[in-house]
C-alpha positions in Angstrom: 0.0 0.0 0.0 2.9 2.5 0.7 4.3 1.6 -2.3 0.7 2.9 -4.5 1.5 5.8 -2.6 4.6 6.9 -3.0 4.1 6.0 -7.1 0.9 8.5 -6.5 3.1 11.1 -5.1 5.8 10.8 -8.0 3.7 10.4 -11.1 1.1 13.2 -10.0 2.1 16.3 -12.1 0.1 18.7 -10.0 -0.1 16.8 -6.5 -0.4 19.1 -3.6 2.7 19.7 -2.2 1.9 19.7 1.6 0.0 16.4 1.3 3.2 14.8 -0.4 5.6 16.5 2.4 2.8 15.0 4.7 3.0 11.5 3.2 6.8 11.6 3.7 6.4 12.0 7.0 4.1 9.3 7.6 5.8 6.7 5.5 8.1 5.8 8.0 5.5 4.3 10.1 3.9 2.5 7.2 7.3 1.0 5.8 9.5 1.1 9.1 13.2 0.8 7.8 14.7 -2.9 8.9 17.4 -3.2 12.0 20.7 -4.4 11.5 19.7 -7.8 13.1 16.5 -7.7 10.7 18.5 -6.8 7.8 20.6 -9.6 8.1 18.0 -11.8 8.8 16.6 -11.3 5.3 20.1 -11.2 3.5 20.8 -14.5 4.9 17.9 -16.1 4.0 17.9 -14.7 0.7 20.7 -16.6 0.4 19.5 -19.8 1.4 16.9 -19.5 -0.8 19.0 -18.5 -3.5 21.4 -21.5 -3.6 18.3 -23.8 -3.4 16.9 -22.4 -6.1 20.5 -23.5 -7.7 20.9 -26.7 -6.2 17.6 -27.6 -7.8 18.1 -26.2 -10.9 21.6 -28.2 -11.1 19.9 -31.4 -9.9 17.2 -30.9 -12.7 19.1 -30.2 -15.5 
């Protein structure tokens, strides 16, 4: 949903400028930005979905 937003705000040529300053402000509750610990939470499972992605692909082919 914050994401519909913020495409409103940028593709809107005549969008009111306080209620796009407003938005900014808000965002951050809507799409809090990760902690370190969450961050790398989500890099390392990435990861291990990445290389089973390969291992089945390898297995597969």
């Amino acid at each position: 949903m914050a994401n519909m937003f913020d495409l409103m705000i940028e593709t809107t040529p005549n969008i009111n400028p306080a209620l796009a300053s407003r938005w900014q402000s808000l965002r951050p509750s809507f799409v809090p930005e990760p902690t370190p610990e969450e961050h790398a939470d989500l890099e390392r499972r990435a990861d291990e979905h990445s290389s089973g992605l390969f291992d089945e692909i390898y297995l597969n082919t």
